[in-house]
C-alpha positions in Angstrom: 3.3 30.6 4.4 2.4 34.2 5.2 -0.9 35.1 7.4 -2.8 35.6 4.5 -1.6 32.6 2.5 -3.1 30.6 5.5 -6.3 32.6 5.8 -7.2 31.6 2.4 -6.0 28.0 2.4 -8.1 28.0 5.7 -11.2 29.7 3.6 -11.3 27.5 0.7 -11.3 24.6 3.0 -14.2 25.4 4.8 -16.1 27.0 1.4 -15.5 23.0 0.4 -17.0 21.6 3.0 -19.6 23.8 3.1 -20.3 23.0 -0.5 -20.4 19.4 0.6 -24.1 18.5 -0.6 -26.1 16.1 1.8 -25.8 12.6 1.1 -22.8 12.8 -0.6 -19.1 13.3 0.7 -14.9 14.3 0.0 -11.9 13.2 1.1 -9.5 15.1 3.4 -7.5 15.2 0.2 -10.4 16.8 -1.8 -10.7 19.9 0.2 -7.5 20.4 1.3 -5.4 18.7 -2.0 -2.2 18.3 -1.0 -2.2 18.3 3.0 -5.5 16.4 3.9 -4.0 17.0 7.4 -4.4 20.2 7.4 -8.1 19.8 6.5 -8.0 17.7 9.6 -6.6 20.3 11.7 -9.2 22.7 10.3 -12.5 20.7 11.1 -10.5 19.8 14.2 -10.7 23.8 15.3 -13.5 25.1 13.6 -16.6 25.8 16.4 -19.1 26.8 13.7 -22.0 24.1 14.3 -23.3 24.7 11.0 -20.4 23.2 9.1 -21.3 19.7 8.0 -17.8 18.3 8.9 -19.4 14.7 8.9 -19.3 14.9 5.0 -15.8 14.8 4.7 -14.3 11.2 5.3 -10.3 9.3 4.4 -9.7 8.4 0.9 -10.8 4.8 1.7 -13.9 5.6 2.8 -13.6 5.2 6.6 -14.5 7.2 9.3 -12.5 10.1 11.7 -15.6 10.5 13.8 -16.8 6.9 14.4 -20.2 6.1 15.5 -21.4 9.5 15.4 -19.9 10.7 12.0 -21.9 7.5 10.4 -24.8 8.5 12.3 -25.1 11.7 10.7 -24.1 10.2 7.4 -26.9 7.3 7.4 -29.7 10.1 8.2 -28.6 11.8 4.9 -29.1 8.5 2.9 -25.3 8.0 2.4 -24.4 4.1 1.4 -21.9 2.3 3.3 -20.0 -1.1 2.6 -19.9 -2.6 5.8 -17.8 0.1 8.1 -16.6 2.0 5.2 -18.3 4.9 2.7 -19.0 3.5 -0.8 -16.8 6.2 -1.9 -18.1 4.9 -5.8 -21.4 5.8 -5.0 -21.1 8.8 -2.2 -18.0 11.1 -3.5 -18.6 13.9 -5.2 -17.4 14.4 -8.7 -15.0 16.6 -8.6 -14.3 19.0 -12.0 
């Protein structure tokens, strides 16, 4: 993929999570359809401390982040089922 290609795959991963609303959450897959790794990667590199990465979970609802990602996602009122996101509840429609 050329430089550009990647600059705005990188771009409308980030514009997803950004659009992330608070108490809600996407998949790896849902901003980066396709290659949730490479939303991984993304979120991974990306210094902006502004960016709510914490909203963006696996397809089964578990956590990257641990302790501190359900931290963050608990103050924003998101519902869990036991260790996991209740994804039926806390996803956001997509379409």
């Amino acid at each position: 993929m050329a430089v550009g290609g990647r600059r705005r795959r990188l771009e409308r991963i980030l514009e997803r999570v950004r659009s992330t609303p608070a108490g809600f959450v996407r998949t790896y897959g849902d901003v980066s359809p396709g290659a949730p790794r490479v939303a991984g990667a993304v979120l991974h590199a990306c210094q902006d401390p502004s960016l709510p990465w914490h909203r963006i979970v696996r397809a089964d609802g578990s956590l990257a982040k641990g302790a501190r990602q359900r931290r963050l996602l608990e103050s924003e009122g998101v519902p869990f089922r036991g260790e996991r996101v209740d994804m039926r509840v806390a996803r956001v429609p997509e379409g």
